[in-house]
C-alpha positions in Angstrom: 17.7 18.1 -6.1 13.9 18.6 -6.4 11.1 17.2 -5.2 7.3 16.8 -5.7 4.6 15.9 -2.9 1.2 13.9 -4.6 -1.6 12.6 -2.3 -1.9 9.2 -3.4 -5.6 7.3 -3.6 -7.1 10.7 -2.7 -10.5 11.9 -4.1 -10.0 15.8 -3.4 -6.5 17.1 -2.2 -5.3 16.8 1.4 -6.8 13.6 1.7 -5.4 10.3 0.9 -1.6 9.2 1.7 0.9 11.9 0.9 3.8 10.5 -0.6 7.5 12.9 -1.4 9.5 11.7 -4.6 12.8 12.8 -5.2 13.9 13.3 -8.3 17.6 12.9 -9.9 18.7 11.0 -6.7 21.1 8.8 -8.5 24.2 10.2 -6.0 22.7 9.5 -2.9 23.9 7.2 -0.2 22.1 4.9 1.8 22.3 7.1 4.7 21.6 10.1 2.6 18.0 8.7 1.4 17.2 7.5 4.9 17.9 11.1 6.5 15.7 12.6 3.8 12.9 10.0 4.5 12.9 10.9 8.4 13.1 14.3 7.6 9.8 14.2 5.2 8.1 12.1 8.3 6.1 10.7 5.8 5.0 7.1 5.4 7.6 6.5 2.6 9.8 8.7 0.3 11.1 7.4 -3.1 13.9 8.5 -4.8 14.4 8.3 -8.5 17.6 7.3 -9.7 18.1 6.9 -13.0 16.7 8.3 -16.1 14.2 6.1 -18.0 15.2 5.4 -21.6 13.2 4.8 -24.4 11.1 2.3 -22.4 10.4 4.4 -19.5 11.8 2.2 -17.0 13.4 3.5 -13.6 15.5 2.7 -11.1 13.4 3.9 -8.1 13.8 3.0 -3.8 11.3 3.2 -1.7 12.0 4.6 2.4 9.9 4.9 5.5 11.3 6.9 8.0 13.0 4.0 10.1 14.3 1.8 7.2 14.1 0.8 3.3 11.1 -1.5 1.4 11.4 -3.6 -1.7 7.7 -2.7 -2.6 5.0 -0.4 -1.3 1.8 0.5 -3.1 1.0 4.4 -3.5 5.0 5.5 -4.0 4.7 3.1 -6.7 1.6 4.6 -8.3 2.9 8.5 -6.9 5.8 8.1 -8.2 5.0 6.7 -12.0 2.4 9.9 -11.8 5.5 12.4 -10.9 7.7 11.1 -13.6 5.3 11.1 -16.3 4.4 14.7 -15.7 7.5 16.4 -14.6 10.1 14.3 -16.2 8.5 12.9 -19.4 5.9 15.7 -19.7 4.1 13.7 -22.2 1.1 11.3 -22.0 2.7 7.9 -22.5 0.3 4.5 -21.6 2.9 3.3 -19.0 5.7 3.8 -16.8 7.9 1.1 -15.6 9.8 1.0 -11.8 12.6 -1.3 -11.0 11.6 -2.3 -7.5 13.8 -4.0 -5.3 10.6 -6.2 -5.0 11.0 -6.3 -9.1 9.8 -4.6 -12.4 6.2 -3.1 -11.6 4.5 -1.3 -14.5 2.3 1.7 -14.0 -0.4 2.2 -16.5 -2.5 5.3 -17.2 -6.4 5.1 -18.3 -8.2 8.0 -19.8 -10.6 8.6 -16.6 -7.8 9.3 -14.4 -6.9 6.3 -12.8 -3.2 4.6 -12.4 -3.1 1.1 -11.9 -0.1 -1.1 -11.2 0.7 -4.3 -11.6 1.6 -6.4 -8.4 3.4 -9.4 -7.9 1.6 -12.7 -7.5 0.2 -13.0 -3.7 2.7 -15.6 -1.6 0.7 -17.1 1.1 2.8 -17.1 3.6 0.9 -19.1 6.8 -2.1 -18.8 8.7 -1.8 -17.4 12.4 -3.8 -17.9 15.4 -7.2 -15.1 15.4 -7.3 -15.0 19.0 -3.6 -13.9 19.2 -4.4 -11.1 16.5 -7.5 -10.5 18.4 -4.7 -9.4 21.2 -2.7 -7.3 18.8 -5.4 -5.0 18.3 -7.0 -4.8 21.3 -10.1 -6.7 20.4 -12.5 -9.1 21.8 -11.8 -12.5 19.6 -15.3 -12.6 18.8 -14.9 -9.4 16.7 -12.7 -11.4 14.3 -14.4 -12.8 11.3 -13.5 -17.0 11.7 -15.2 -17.8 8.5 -12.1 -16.5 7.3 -8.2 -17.0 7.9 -5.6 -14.9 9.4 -2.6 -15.1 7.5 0.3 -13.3 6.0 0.4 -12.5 2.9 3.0 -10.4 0.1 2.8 -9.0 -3.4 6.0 -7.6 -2.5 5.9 -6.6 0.9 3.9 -9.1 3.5 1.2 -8.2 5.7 -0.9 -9.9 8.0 -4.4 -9.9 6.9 -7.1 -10.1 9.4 -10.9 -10.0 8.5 -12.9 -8.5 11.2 -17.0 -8.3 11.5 -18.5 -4.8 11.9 -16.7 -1.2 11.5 -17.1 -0.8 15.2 -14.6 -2.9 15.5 -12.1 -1.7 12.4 -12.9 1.6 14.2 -12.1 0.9 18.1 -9.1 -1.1 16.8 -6.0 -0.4 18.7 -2.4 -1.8 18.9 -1.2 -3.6 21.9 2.5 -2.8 21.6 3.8 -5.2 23.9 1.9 -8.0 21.6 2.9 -6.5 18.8 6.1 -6.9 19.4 6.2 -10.1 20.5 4.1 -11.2 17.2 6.6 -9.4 14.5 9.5 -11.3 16.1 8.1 -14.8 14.8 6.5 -13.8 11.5 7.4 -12.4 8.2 5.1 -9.5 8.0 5.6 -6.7 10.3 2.6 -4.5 9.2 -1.3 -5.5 10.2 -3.6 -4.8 8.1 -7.5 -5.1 9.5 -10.7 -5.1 7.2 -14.4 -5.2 7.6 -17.9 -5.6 5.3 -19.1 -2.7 6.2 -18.0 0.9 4.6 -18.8 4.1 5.0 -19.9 4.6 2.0 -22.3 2.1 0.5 -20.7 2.7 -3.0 -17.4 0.6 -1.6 -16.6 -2.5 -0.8 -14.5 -2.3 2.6 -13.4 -0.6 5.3 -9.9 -1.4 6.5 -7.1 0.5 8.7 -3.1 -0.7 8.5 -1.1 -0.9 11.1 3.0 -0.8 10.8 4.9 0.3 14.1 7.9 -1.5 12.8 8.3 1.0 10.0 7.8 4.0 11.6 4.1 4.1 10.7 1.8 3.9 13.4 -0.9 4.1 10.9 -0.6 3.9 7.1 -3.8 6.3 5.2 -3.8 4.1 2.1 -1.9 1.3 1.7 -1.7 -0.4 -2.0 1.0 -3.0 -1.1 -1.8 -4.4 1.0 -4.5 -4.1 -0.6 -2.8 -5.7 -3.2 -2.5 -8.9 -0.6 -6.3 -8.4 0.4 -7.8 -8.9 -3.1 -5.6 -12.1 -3.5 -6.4 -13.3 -0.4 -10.7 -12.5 -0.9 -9.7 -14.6 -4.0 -7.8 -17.4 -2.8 -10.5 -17.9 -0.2 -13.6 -17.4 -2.0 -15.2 -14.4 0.0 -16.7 -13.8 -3.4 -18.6 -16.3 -5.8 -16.1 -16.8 -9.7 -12.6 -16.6 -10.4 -12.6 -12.9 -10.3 -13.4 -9.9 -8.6 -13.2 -5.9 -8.5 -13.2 -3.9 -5.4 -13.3 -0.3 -3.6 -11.5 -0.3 -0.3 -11.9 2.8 2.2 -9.1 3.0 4.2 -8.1 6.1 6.4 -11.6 7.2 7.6 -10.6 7.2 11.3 -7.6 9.2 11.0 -9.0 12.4 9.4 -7.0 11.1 5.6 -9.5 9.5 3.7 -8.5 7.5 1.1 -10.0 5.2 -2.3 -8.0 2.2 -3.5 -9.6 0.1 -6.1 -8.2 -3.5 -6.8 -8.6 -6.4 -9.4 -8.2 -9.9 -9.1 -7.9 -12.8 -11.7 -7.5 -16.3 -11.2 -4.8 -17.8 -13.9 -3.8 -21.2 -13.5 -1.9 -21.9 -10.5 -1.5 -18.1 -9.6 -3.8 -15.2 -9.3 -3.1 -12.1 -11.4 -3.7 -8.6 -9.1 -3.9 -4.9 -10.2 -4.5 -1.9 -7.9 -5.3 1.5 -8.8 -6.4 4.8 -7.5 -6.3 8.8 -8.3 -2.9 10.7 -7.8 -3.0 14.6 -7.0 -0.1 16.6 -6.9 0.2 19.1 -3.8 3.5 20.8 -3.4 7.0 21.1 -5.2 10.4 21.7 -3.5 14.4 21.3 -3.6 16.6 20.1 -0.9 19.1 22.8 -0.6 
């Protein structure tokens, strides 16, 4: 079997998150994916397992190195990329992935973007700031109470937390004892912080994800959430209109810097979310 390695939502190589996608993986056990995942010790692995048809739809799971996910944001987008250019080798519009989370399509834009289609945000419950203050080792005061704490899923659910400066994005830190105890009463497992205040002024945010439970102490780009953070900036009117477009930093403080952009559309009851970002490939490989 062969493999590819991409840096997902990366600007130059080497930076954003890397992501390993196994190709013709189709006779693969459960245990077999999982031992591959923890033996790439990267945030997740995907495995393609079936061959596309004339709609260029795959069947496609998604591993961290402690367990499976239904949905996660740059294997998605990585491995659409991979597939179209080392399985298809042709420029089609779109690639389709059969999820456990569901279908997600993939589509391809002329100045090198891929963006994917999330699920609709769930809102999922708001949780206490001064609790999630504790999680990451922050003064509550850094959290950002003109805005809710709350869990939120495309596909995966997080636990969204707006915060006030970078300082405190940057000095944020988890308290694994109150981690622990948080993730046992709440859907979401993974935290995902954000601030106002980029590094670069050309973005939007600055955010870091946290994600213990998965066997990722820190995730370098994370589309699965940012998918929930432009829902949620939406749902709770952080910007004027029904719509918005974004640029999210995330990965600054641990040396993998990373550029997810997101779009958000109010339609009728729900709101529609797309993320994108820049896929390079780095490395190619078989498991003997």
């Amino acid at each position: 079997m062969h493999y590819r390695i991409v840096d997902v939502f990366a600007e130059n190589k080497y930076a954003g998150n890397p992501l390993a996608v196994v190709l013709d993986a189709g006779g693969l056990s459960d245990a077999a994916m999982q031992a591959i995942a923890r033996e790439m010790h990267l945030s997740e692995t995907a495995f393609v397992r079936s061959a596309g048809g004339e709609e260029h739809a795959y069947d496609v799971r998604i591993f961290t190195p402690e367990r499976e996910v239904p949905f996660a944001g740059h294997p998605t987008l990585g491995t659409a990329y991979v597939i179209r250019e080392e399985v298809l080798q042709e420029p089609v519009p779109e690639v389709r992935l059969n999820l456990a989370a569901g279908e997600i399509p993939v589509s391809f834009t002329p100045d090198g973007l891929l963006w994917m289609r999330q699920n609709p945000p769930a809102f999922m419950g708001e949780l206490p700031a001064d609790t999630l203050a504790g999680v990451l080792s922050l003064p509550e005061e850094a959290i950002d109470l003109r805005f809710p704490v709350e869990e939120v899923s495309t596909g995966l659910p997080f636990i969204i937390v707006p915060v006030r400066s970078r300082e405190a994005v940057r000095r944020a830190k988890i308290d694994r004892d109150a981690y622990e105890a948080l993730i046992r009463t709440t859907a979401a497992k993974a935290v995902f912080v954000f601030c106002p205040e980029p590094y670069r002024p050309e973005n939007t945010f600055n955010a870091r994800m946290f994600a213990d439970h998965f066997g990722v102490p820190e995730d370098p780009a994370t589309g699965s959430a940012n998918g929930c953070l432009a829902g949620y900036l939406l749902r709770h009117g952080y910007f004027p209109g029904d719509s918005l477009s974004i640029r999210v930093e995330q990965g600054c403080e641990i040396g993998r810097p990373s550029l997810i952009y997101c779009r958000a559309e109010r339609r009728e009851e729900s709101i529609a979310v797309q993320v994108g970002g820049r896929v390079i490939p780095v490395a190619r490989g078989e498991l003997l």
